[in-house]
C-alpha positions as CSV (number, residue, x, y, z in Angstrom):
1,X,1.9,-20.6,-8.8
2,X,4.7,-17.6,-9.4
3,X,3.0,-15.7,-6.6
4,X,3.8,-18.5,-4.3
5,X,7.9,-18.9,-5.7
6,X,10.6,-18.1,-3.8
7,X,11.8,-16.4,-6.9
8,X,8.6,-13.9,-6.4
9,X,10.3,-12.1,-3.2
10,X,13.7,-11.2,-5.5
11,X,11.6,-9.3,-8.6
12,X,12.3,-5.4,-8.2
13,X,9.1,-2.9,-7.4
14,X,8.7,-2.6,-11.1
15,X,7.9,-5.9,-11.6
16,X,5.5,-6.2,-8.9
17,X,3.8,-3.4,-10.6
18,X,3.4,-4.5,-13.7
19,X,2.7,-8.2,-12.4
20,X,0.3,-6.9,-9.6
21,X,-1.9,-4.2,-12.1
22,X,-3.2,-7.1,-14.4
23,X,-6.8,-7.4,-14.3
24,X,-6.1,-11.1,-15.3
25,X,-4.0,-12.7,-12.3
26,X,-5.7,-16.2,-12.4
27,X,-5.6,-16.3,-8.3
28,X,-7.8,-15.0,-5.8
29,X,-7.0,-11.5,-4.4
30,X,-6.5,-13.0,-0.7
31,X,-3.4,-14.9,-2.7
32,X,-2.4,-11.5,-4.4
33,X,-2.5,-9.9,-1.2
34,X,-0.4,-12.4,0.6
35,X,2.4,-12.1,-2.3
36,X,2.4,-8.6,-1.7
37,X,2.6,-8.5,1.8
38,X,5.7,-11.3,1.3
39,X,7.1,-9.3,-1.0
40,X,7.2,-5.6,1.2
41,X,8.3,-7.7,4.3
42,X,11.5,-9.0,2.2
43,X,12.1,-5.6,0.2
44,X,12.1,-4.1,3.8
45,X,14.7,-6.5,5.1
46,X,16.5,-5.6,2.3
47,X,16.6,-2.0,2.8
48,X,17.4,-2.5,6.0
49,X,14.5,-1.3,7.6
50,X,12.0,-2.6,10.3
51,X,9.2,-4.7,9.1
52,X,5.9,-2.7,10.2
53,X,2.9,-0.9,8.6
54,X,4.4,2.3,7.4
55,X,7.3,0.4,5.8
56,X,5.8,-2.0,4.0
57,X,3.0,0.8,2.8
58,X,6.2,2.6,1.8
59,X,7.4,-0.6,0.0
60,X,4.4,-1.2,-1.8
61,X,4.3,2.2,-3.5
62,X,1.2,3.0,-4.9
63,X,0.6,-0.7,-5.6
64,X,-0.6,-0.3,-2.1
65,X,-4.1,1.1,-3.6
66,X,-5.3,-2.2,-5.1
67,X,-5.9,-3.3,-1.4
68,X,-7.7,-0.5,0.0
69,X,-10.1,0.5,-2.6
């Protein structure tokens, strides 16, 4: 699964965006979420900054809004 790839943690937040909005991502959400979280964790150790809620929200963008609503 592409979520799952190693690969998946080196796309840019544009194509996280456009990967993560489609209403037909054969996975369940839990595995969507998990990506996600993966994904923020490495594009904050890329920035340079510490790995904790308000970076990774940060991260995530307004991408974040899939998993609170």
């Amino acid at each position: 699964m592409a979520l799952d790839s190693d690969g998946f943690m080196d796309i840019d937040h544009a194509t996280l965006v456009s990967i993560l909005s489609r209403e037909t991502l054969n996975c369940k959400e839990i595995n969507v979420f998990n990506a996600a979280m993966r994904w923020a964790e490495a594009e904050c150790e890329r920035n340079g900054t510490e790995i904790n809620p308000k970076n990774i929200r940060a991260a995530l963008g307004l991408i974040f809004v899939r998993f609170v609503n």
